[in-house]
N, C-alpha and C positions, 0 to 999 in steps of 0.2 A: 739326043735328049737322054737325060740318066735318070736312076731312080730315085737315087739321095743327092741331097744337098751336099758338098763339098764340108770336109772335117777344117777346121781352123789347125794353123799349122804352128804358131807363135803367137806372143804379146801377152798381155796381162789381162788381157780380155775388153779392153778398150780401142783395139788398133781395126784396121779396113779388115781383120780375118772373121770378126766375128760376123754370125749368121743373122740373117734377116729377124727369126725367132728371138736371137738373143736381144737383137740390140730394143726389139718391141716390149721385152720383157724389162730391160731394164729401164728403160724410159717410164714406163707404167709405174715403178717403183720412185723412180726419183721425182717424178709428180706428185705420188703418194706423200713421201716423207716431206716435201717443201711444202706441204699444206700444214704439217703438225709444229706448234710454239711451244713456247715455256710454259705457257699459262693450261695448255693441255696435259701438262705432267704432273701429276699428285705425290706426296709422299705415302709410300709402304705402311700402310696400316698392322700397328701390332698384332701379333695371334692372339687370338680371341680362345685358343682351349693350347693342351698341352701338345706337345710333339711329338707322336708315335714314332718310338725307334721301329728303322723300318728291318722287316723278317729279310732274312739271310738270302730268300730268294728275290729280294726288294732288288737289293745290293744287286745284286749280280744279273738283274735286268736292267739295269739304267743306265750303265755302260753300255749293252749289246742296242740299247734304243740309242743313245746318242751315237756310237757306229755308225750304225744304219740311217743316219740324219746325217754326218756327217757325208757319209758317200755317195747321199744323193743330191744335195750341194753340190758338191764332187762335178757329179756327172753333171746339174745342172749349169752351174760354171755361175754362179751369182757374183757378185763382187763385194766384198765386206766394206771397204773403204767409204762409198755413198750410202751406205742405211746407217741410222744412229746406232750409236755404240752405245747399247746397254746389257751392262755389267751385271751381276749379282748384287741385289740393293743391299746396304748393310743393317748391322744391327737393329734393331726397333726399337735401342735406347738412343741411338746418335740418329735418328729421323724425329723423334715425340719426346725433345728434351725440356720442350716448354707444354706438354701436353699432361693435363692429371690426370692419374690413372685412375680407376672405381676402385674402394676399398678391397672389393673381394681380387683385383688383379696383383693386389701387393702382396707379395710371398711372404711366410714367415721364415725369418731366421732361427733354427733351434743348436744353440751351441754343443759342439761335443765333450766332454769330461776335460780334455783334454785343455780346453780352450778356456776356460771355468778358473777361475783365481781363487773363488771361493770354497770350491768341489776338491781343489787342491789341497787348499788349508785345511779343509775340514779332514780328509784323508790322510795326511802327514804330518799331523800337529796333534797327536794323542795327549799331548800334557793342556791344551785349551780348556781354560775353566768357564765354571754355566757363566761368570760373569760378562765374558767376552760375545757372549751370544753361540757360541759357536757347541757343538754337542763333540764329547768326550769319548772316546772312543780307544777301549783296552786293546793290547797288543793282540795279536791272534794267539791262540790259545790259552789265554787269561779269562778266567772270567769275567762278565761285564759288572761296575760295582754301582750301575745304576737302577732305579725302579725294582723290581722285587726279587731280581737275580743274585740278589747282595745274602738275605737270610739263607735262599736253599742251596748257593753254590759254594759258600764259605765255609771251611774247614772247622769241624770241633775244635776246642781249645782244650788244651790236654789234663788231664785232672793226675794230681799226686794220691796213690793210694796212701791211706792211713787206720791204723789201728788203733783204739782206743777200750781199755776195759774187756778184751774179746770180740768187740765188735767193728766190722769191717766197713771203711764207708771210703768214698774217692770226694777229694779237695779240690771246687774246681779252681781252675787259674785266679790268680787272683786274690783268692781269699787265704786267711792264715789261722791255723789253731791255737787255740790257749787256753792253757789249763787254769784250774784255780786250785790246784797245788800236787805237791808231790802223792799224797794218798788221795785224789779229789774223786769226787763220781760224777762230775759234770766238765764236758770240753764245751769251749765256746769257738765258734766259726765265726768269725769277724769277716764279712763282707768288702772288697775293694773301695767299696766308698767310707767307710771307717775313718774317723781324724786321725793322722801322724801320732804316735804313741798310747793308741787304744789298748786296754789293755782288758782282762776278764772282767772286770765289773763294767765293762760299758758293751756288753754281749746285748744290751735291751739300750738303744734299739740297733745298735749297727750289726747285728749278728744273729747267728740260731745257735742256741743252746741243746746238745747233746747230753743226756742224766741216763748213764745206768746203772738201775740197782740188783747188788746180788741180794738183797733179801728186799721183802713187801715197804715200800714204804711209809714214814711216817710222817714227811715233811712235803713243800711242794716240789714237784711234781706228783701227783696221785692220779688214779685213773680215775676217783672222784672228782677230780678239778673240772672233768672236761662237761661234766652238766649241771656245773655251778654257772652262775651270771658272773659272778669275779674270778673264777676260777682260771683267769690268764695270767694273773699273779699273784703274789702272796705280802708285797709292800703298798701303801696307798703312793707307789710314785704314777708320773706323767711319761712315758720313756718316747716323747717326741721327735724324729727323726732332728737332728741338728738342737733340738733347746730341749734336753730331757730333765726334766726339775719335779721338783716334790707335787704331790696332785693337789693340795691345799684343800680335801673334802669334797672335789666338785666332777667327779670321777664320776662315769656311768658309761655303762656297758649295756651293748643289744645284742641278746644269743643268749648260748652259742648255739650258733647253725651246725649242728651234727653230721657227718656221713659216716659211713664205713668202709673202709678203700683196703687198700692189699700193698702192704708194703715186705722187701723182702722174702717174698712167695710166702705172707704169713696174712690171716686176718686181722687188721690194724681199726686204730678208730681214730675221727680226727673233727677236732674244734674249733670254731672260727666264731670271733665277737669282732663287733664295731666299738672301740672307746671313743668316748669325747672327753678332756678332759676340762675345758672352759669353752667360753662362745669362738674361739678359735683355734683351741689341739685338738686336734684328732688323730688317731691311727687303730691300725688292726692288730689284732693279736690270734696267733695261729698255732696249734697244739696236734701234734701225733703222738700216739700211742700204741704201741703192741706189747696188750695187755699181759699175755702169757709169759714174756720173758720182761716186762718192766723196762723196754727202753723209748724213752722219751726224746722228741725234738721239740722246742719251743720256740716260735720267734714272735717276739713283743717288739710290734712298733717298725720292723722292718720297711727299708725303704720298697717299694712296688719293681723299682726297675732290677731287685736283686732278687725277686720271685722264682726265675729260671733256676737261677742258682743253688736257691733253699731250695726248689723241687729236684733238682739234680743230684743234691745230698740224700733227701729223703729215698729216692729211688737206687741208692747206690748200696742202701746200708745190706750189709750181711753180717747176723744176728747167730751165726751155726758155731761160730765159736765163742759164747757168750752162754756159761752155765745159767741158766733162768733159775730165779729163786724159787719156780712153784715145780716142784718135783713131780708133783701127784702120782708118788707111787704107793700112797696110801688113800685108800678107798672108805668112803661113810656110808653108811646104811641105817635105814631109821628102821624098827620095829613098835605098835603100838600105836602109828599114824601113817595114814594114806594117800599118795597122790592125790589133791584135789577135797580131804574129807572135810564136812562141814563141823567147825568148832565155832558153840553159842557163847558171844561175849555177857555170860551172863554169870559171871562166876564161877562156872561150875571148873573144877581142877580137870585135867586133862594126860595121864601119865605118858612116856612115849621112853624110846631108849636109842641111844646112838650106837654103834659098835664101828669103832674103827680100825681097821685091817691093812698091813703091812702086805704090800703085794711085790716091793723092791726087792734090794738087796742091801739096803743101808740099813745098818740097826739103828733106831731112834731111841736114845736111853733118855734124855733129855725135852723132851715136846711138852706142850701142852693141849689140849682138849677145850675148844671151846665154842659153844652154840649162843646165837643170836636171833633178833626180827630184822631181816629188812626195814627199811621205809616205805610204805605203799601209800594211796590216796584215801583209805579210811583210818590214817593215823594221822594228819598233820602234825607239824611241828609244832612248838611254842606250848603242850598242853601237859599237864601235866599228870603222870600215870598212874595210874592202881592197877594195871594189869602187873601178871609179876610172872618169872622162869626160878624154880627153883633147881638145884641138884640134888639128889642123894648123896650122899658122903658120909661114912661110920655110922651108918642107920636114922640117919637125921637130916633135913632137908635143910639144905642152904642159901638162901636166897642169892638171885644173880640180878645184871642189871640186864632189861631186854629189848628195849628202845636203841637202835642207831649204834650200837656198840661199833669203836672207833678202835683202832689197833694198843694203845695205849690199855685200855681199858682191858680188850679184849687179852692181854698179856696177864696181866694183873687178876681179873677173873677167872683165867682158864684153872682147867684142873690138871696138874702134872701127872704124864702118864708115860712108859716105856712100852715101846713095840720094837719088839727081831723083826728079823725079816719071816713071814710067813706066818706070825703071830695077830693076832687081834685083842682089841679090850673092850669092853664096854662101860657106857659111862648111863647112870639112868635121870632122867630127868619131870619137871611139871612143870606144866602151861598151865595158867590162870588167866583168861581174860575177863574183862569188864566194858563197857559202855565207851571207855578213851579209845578202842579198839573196835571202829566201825565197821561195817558190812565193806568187804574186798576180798581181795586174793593176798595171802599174807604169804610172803617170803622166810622161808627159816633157813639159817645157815649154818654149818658144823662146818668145824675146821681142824685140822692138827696143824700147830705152830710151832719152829725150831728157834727160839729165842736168840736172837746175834751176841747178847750182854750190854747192846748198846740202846736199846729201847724199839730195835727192830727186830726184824723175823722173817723166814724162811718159809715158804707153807711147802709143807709135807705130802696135804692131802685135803679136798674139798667137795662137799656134795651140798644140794642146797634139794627142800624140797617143800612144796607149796600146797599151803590150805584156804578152804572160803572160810572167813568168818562171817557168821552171819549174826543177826540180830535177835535178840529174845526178849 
């Protein structure tokens, strides 16, 4: 008798060597499996969540378990050939091909760039206009000429220096100068929008007019214009952008809106009116002035969108080579009357004295000497005066005019007087006021005038000095 059972020596594990054990075990199995049909097999239901790739140490146990399964099969000596053969079920799209899946099991497709026909186009088609639907798109390093990148990334347009009279100004692109003649004292800047063969009379409205005078003037432009109501022109025309024609009387003006700005690092002054000239012209009318040296810009009726332009003129100007007609190198000085004194409009005569002093180096053989009233708000206009300014002259008083004196006048009236340089004279005068001359602050002004010979003039020299008039 032995302890084990005899080893099987051959066969395939079906022959008389197999062991008691085995053949019991196998039997057991093929009873098993002839109970199981078709109708007992289901198909593979799809996964229900996603598939965890499995960790590095997954891997490399699942091999060492199948191993270890395999070789003890091995030992136990099973037989593949009688248990069903089942495989690795396949895909869960070829088992549930007639099966709907839940919304939430349907995957989104998200295309990559790559795959995009449209994403392409829009990428490599920089010339695609907004009509195509598609968005435009500048080369790299260009700037983009869309939305608001187009004003601040766009280059200046380059401006022509130009000289005019002394005076320094830059022409921007676009526009072109014209004079109104060989001796003129006005250039006209014709703006790019201008009709074909514009020429200096049609400066109002396609342009802005440039006036500088070497002496005071006596025509328009005056520093008076700019707080007149008409003082944006000196013709009753209409100078409407594209149909500029005669006003026919129906001309009205609102202003001018005054400020005082800084042009050419200098104190400047500057006028703006609203015209209408029927129930349908309209335009604006716009006025600089720097008063000290007399040079003027004007633009009547300019179109809106050439605003930039006329402001870029105005900002450009340099006025240092530009002799200014007021010298002031002769000084006034009043004796006889006080900053601020009160003179009664009652008659009573008032004597005072000017003396004007040569503080230059120019000898003045040639000037004239002459005193005036401002206009203030207890004179109005339209009234007519009995106040009176006389002079002394060869021991006898002279009468002057004293109201609003105008350059013309004030030419005519002065009294011709020489000053050297370092010398002074004196000139004596009376003030008579009356009742035409209401309670205010009255303006008087002295002047020395270099006569041109042409009905203009030169100021030498300017002092202004103010009393209350009061009532009695």
């Amino acid at each position: 008798m032995t302890d084990k059972l005899p080893r099987r020596t051959g066969g395939d594990g079906d022959g008389p060597d197999d062991t008691p054990m085995e053949r019991l075990l196998r039997e057991a199995m093929n009873a098993r499996a002839m109970q199981i049909t078709a109708h007992d097999l289901r198909p593979a239901a799809p996964p229900s969540r996603r598939l965890r790739r499995l960790k590095p140490v997954y891997l490399a146990a699942v091999p060492l378990f199948g191993l270890a399964a395999a070789m003890a099969f091995g030992v136990l000596g099973f037989r593949g050939d009688t248990v069903a053969d089942r495989g690795d079920p396949g895909p869960a799209a070829t088992v549930t091909a007639s099966a709907s899946p839940s919304p939430s099991a349907v995957p989104t497709v998200e295309p990559t760039p790559s795959e995009s026909p449209t994403a392409t186009a829009t990428t490599t088609s920089p010339t695609a206009g907004p009509t195509g639907g598609g968005t435009t798109e500048a080369p790299v390093g260009v700037p983009s000429t869309t939305g608001t990148a187009t004003t601040s990334t766009s280059p200046t347009a380059p401006a022509t220096p130009y000289t005019f009279r002394g005076v320094k100004l830059r022409i921007p692109e676009g526009w072109r100068a014209v004079t109104e003649g060989a001796q003129g004292i006005r250039l006209c800047l014709l703006s790019p929008g201008a009709p074909d063969g514009a020429a200096f009379n049609d400066c109002s409205p396609y342009g802005a007019e440039l006036t500088v005078y070497d002496a005071e003037p006596v025509t328009w432009p005056s520093t008076g214009d700019l707080d007149a109501s008409g003082g944006w022109g000196h013709q009753p025309n209409c100078p409407v952008w594209g149909n500029p024609h005669p006003a026919d009387g129906q001309l009205k003006s609102v202003g001018p809106a005054k400020s005082t700005v800084t042009v050419a690092g200098r104190p400047a002054r500057k006028s703006q009116w609203q015209v209408t000239c029927n129930a349908k012209d309209s335009f604006t009318a716009q006025m600089w002035v720097l008063p000290k040296d007399q040079v003027y810009v004007s633009a009547i009726g300019l179109k809106a969108d050439y605003q930039s332009g006329l402001q870029a003129i105005v900002n450009s100007l340099d006025v240092s080579g530009h002799t200014s007609p007021y010298a002031n190198d002769v000084s006034a000085s009043v004796t006889g009357l006080t900053v601020g004194q009160k003179v009664p409009n009652d008659g009573t005569p008032v004597e005072f004295a000017v003396t004007f002093k040569n503080t230059g180096k120019t000898n003045y053989t040639a000037t004239k000497a002459v005193v005036y009233a401002d206009p203030y708000p207890g004179a109005p206009p339209g009234v007519k005066r009995t106040s009176t300014l006389d002079r002394r002259q060869g021991g006898a008083w002279s009468p002057m005019e004293l109201w609003g004196l105008d350059a013309f006048s004030g030419l005519e009236s002065g009294l011709p007087v020489s000053v050297a340089p370092g010398q002074s004279v004196t000139v004596n005068y009376r003030l008579t006021l009356t009742p035409d001359y209401g309670p205010g602050t009255l303006p008087l002004v002295m002047r020395l005038e270099v006569p041109d010979g042409a009905g203009s003039f030169r100021l030498a020299g300017e002092g202004t000095l103010q009393i209350q008039v009061v009532a009695k």
